[in-house]
N, C-alpha and C positions, 0 to 999 in steps of 0.2 A: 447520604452517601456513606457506605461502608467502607472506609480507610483500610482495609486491608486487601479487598479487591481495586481501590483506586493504585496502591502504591506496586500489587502485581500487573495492573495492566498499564501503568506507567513506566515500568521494569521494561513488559515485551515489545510496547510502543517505543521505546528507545533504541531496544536491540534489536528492532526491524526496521525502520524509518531512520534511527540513527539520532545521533543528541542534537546537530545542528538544525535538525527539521522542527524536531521536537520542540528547542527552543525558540526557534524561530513563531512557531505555534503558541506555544503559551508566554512569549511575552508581548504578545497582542493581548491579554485575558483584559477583560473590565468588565463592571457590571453587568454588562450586557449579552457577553460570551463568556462567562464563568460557569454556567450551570451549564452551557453544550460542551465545553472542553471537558468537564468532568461528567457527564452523561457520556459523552466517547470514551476516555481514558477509563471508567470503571466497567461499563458495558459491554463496547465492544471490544476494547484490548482484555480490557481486566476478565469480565463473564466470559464471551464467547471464544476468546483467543486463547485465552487463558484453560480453557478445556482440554482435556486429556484426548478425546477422539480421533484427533489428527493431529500430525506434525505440524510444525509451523512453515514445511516446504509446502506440504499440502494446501495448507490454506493459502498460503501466496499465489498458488499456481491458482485455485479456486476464485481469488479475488481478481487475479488480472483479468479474468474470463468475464466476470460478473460486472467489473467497471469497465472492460475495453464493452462489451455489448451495451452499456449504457451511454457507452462516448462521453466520459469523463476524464480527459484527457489528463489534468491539472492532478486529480489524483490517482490516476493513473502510473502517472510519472512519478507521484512517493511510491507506489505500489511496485513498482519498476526497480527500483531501489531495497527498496524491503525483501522483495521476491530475490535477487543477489544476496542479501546476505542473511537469508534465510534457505541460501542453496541451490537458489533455481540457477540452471547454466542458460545462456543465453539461447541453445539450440532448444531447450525448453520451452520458452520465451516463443522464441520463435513457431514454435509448434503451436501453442495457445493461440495464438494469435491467429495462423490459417485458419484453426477450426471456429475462432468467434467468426472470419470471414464467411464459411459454411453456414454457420446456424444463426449470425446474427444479421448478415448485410455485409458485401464490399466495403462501406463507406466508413463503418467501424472499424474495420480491418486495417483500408490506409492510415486513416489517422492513428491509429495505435500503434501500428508498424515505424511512423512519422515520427511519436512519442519515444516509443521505445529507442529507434535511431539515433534520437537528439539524447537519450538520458544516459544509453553507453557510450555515445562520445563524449559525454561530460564525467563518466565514471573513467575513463579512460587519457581524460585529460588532453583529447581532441575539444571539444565543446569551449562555450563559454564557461 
């Protein structure tokens, strides 16, 4: 593992997901999930997030599309979060979301719509 790309994409994963997910996350680590927490953190936050290409609005906007069509709801709902404070406005959000309905299926649509509902009332202090 190169510590220099673990500890940038440890940086962007904090400041997209936020500290309390983050740590929520790694203080599950043991044996067993040590080498996929740091295969994430260096790879995908660190390498590919970490890239100059796109903003970090861009890719937010990129992954909610990628994971609502997958109906991954669970990370969906970090990505929901991340994609806020990496910029995304909720009417954004909302737009992603019609077009996964278009190109991925209804079914991915409500449920992400469902997700999304419950994660801005929880950012909003409506939720649990």
């Amino acid at each position: 593992m190169d510590r220099a790309t673990y500890d940038k994409g440890m940086k962007i994963r904090r400041e997209t997901l936020g500290d309390a997910y983050v740590d929520k996350a790694v203080a599950g680590i043991d044996d067993f999930t040590r080498e996929f927490q740091e295969m994430v953190t260096t790879y995908c936050w660190g390498e590919v997030w970490g890239r100059e290409g796109l903003d970090r609005k861009t890719r937010s906007i990129i992954n909610l599309a990628m994971i609502s069509t997958l109906n991954r709801q669970h990370e969906l709902a970090a990505h929901i979060r991340g994609a806020i404070n990496n910029g995304v406005s909720r009417d954004e959000i909302k737009e992603v979301l019609l077009q996964v309905g278009i190109y991925a299926g209804v079914p991915a649509m409500v449920d992400s719509f469902r997700t999304a509902k419950a994660v801005l009332a929880e950012i909003d202090g409506d939720g649990k």
